[in-house]
C-alpha positions in Angstrom: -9.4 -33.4 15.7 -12.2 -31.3 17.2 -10.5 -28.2 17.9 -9.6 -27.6 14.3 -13.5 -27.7 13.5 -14.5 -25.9 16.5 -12.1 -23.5 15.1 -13.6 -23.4 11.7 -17.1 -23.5 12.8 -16.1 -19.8 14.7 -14.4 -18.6 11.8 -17.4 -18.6 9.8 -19.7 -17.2 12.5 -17.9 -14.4 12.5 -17.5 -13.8 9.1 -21.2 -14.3 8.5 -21.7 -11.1 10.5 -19.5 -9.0 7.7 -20.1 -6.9 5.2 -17.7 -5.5 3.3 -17.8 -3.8 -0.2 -16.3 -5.9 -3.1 -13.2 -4.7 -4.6 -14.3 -3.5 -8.1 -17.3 -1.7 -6.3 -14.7 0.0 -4.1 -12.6 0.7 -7.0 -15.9 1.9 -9.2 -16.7 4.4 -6.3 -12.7 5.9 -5.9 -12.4 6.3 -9.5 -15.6 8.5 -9.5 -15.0 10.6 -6.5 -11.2 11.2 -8.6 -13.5 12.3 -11.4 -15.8 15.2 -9.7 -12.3 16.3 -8.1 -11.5 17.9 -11.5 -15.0 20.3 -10.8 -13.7 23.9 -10.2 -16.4 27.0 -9.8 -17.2 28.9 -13.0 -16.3 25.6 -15.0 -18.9 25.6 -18.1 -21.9 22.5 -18.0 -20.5 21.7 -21.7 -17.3 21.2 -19.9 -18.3 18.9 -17.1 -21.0 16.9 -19.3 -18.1 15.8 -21.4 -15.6 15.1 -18.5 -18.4 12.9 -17.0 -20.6 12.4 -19.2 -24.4 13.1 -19.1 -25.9 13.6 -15.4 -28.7 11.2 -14.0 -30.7 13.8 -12.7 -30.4 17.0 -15.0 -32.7 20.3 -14.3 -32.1 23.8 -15.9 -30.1 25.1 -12.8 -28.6 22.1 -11.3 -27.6 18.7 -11.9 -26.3 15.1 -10.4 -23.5 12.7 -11.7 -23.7 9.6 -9.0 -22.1 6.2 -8.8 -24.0 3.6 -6.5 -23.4 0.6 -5.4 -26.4 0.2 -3.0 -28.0 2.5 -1.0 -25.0 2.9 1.2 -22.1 3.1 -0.6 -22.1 5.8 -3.1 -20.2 8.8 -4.7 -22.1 11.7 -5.9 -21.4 14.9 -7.1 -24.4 18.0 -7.2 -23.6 21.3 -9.1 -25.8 24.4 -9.4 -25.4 26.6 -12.3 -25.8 30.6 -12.7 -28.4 31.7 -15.5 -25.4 31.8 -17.8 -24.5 27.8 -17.7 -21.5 28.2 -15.1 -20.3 26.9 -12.3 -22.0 28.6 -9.4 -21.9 26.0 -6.1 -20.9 22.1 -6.0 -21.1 19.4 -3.2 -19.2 16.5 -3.4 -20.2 13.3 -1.1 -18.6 9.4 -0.6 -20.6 7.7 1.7 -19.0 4.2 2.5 -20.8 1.9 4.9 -19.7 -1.5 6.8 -20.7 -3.9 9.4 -19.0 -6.0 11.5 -20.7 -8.2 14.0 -23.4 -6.1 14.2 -21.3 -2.6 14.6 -22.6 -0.6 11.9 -20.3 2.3 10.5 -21.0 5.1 8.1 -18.7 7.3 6.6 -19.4 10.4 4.6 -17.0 12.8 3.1 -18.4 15.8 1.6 -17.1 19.0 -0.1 -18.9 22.2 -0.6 -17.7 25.2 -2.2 -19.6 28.5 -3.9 -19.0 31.8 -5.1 -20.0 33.0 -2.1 -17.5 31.3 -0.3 -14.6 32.2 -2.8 -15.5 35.8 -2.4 -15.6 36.3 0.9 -12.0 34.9 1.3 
């Protein structure tokens, strides 16, 4: 009857060396990035306030809508405006981090896009 303990004693060793992001944070952090997807250049910032509602951080030529779950795991969307309230550059970033027995991972997507960029094309 020791094996079955021994076995149950490993199992939570290693375990206790995850991390992992609950399941409603995951969800909290895909249904954001789904949201900033709908951001297109020359979009107005009356239109994306009431798509996402108001930004955390909010300056007269730029703003940032984020959804954090700690200082790892995040979605966050950055837009600079032209003089006239439009859509002049966005970047788009999910960072997702996990450990496993001491093997850390990171992973960051991001998006970029600008005028610039859609001219030149």
């Amino acid at each position: 009857m020791k094996h079955p303990r021994i076995i149950v004693a490993l199992l939570c060793l290693v375990t206790a060396g995850c991390v992992s992001l609950p399941r409603e944070a995951d969800q909290r952090l895909v249904q954001a990035a789904s949201r900033y997807e709908m951001i297109k250049l020359g979009m107005s910032r009356q239109d994306i306030i009431k798509a996402l509602g108001d930004p955390q951080k909010e300056e007269r030529d730029h703003a940032r809508w984020e959804e954090r779950y700690d200082a790892g795991n995040y979605a966050a969307l950055d837009v600079d405006f032209d003089p006239s309230g439009n859509v002049l550059s966005f970047h788009k970033t999910k960072n997702r981090y996990s450990s496993f027995l001491g093997y850390h991972k990171a992973t960051t997507q991001t998006t970029f896009a600008s005028t610039s960029e859609v001219t030149e094309k």
